[in-house]
C-alpha positions as CSV (number, residue, x, y, z in Angstrom):
1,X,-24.7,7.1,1.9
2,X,-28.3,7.4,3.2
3,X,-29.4,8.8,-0.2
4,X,-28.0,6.2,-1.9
5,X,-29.3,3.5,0.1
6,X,-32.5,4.5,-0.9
7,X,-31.9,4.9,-4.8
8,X,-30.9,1.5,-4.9
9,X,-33.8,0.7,-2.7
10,X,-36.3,2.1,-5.1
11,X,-34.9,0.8,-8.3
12,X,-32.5,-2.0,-7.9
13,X,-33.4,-5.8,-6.8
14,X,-32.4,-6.9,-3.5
15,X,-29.4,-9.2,-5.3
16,X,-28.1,-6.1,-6.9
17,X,-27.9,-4.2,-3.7
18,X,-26.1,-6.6,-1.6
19,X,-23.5,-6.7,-4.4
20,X,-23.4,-3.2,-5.0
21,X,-22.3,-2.9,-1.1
22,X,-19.8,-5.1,-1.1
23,X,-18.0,-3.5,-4.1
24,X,-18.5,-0.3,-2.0
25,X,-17.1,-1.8,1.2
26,X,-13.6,-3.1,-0.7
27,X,-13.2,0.2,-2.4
28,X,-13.4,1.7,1.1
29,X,-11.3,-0.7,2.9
30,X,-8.7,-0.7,0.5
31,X,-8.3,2.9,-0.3
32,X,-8.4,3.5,3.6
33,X,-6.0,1.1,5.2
34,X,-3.5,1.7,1.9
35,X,-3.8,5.9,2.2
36,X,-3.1,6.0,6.7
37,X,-0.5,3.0,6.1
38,X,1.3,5.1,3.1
39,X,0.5,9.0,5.1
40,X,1.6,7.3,8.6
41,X,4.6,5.6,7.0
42,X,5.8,8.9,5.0
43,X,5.4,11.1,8.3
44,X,7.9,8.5,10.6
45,X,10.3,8.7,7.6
46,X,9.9,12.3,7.1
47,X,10.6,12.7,11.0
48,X,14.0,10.5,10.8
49,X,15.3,12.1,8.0
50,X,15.1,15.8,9.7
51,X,16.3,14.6,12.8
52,X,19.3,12.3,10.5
53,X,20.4,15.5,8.3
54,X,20.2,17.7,11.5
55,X,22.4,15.5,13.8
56,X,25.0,15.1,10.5
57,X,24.5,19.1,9.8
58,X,23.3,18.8,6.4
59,X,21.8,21.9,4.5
60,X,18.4,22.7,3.8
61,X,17.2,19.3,6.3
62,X,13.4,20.7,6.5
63,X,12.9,21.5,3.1
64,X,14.3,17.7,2.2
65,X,12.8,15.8,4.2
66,X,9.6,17.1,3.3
67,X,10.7,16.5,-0.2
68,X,11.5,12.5,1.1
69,X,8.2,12.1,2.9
70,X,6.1,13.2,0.4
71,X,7.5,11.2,-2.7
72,X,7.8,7.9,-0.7
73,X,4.0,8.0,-1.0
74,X,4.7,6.0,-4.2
75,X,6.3,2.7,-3.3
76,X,9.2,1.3,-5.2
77,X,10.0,3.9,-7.0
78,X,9.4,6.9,-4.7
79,X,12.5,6.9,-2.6
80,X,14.6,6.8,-6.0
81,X,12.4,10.0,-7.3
82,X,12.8,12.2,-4.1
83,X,16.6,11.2,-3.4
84,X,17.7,12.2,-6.9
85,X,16.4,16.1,-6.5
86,X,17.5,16.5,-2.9
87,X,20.7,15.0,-3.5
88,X,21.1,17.5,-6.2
89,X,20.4,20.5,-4.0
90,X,22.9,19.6,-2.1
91,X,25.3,19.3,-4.7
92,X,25.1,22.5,-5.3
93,X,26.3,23.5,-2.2
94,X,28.5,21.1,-0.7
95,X,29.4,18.4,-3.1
96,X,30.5,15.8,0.1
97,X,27.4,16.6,1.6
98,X,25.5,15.2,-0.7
99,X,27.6,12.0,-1.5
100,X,26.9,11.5,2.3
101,X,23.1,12.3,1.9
102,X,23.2,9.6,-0.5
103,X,24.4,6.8,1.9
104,X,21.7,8.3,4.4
105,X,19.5,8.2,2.6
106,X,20.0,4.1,1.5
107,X,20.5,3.3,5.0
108,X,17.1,5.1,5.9
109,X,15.3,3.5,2.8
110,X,16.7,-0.3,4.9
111,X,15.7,0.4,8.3
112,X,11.9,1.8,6.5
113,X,12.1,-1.1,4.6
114,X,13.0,-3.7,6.9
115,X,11.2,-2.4,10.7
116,X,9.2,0.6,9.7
117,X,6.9,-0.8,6.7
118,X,6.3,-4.1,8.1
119,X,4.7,-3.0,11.7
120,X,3.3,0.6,10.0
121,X,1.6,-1.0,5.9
122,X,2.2,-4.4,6.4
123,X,-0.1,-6.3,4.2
124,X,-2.6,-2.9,4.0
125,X,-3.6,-4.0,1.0
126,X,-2.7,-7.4,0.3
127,X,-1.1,-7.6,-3.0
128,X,2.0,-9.9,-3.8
129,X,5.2,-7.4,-4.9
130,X,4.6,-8.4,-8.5
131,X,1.2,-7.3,-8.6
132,X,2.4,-4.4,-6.8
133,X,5.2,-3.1,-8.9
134,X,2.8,-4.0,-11.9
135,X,0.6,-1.7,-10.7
136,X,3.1,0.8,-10.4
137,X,4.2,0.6,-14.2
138,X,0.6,0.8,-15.4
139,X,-0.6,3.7,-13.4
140,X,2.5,5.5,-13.8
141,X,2.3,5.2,-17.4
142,X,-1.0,5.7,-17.8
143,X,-1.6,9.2,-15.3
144,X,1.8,10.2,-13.9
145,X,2.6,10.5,-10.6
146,X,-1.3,10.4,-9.8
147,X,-1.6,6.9,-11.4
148,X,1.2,5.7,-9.2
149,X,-0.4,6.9,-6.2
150,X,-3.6,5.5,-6.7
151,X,-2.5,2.3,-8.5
152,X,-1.9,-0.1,-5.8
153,X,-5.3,0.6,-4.3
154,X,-7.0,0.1,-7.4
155,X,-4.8,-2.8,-8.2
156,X,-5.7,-4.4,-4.8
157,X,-9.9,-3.8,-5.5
158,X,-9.2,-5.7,-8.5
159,X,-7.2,-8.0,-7.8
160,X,-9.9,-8.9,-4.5
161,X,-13.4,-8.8,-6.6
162,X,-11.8,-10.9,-8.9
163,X,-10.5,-13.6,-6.2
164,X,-14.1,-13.4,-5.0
165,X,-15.8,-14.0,-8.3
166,X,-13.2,-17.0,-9.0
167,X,-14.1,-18.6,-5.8
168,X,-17.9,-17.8,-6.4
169,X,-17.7,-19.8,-9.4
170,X,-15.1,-22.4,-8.1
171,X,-17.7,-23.4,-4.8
172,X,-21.0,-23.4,-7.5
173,X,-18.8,-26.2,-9.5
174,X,-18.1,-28.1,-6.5
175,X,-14.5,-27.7,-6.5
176,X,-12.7,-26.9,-3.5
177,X,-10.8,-24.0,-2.6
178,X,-6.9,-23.7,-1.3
179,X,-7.6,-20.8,1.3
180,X,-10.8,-23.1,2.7
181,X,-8.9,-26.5,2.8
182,X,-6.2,-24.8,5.0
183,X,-8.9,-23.2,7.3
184,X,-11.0,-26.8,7.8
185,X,-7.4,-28.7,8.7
186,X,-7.0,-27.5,12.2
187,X,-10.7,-27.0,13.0
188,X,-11.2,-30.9,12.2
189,X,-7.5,-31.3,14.2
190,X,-9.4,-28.8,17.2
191,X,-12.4,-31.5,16.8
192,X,-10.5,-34.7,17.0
193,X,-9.0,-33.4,20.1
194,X,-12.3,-32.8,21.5
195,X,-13.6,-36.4,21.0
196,X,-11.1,-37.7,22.7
């Protein structure tokens, strides 16, 4: 970082470096809150799947919950690509067993949904699920299961340097913003109050 403060100090215009930084600081807070939400979140699921299969005696509960916690990495369509696998293993050796794993594994997939994700990921990255799923389809096309990893952070750098440039250019034409209008309501509400 220090090296490269001082290349663009020596060659680049003070304008260029501020902007430069910026770009630097999303890619850095994107990638970072959206790769500790995703790791954190994989790790609790990972955790209630083992402790699941071992309380209902399935076979082989370390290997497959590894299997679970690592491919719901990829949102959407990660628990889908690590229950399909497992569930197969398990067919293999006890064909009711995996039926069961099944319906454990859509329950689990709820609660992560509904209480886990929220409080762990939240809005980490603050796409909308279009953009989101989107993502998913372009990166996963593109690069595999790499692209799908990486595509809702990259989404999400997009998606926020081109909201910023869009509002750049909306404030230098004088036309007001949505986000700002809601922010200036109750500050001229708080004000009111105070005059009285």
């Amino acid at each position: 970082k220090e090296q490269a403060d001082r290349l663009m100090n020596c060659y680049l215009k003070d304008k260029h470096i501020s902007c430069i930084r910026y770009v630097f600081n999303i890619f850095d807070e994107c990638f970072h809150s959206y790769i500790v939400g995703q790791c954190t979140e994989a790790l609790i699921l990972g955790v209630l799947c083992f402790i699941g299969m071992c309380i209902f005696g399935f076979e082989y509960a370390l290997l497959i919950s590894v299997i679970i916690g690592i491919t719901n990495l990829i949102p959407i369509f990660g628990p889908i690509i690590g229950t399909i696998p497992c569930a197969f293993i398990l067919l293999l050796v006890n064909p009711i067993h995996a039926l069961w794993f099944v319906v454990f594994i859509v329950v689990l997939q709820q609660i992560e949904s509904q209480l886990i994700s929220p409080h762990v990921v939240g809005t980490s990255v603050g796409l909308k699920p279009f953009w989101t799923l989107f993502a998913i389809l372009i990166g996963g096309g593109l690069f595999g299961v790499i692209g799908m990893l990486i595509a809702v952070p990259t989404m999400s750098i997009i998606y926020t340097l081109v909201g910023g440039y869009v509002t750049l250019k909306l404030r230098d034409k004088g036309i007001p913003v949505e986000k700002e209008e809601k922010e200036e309501k109750p500050k001229k509400k708080a004000v009111k109050k105070k005059a009285k």
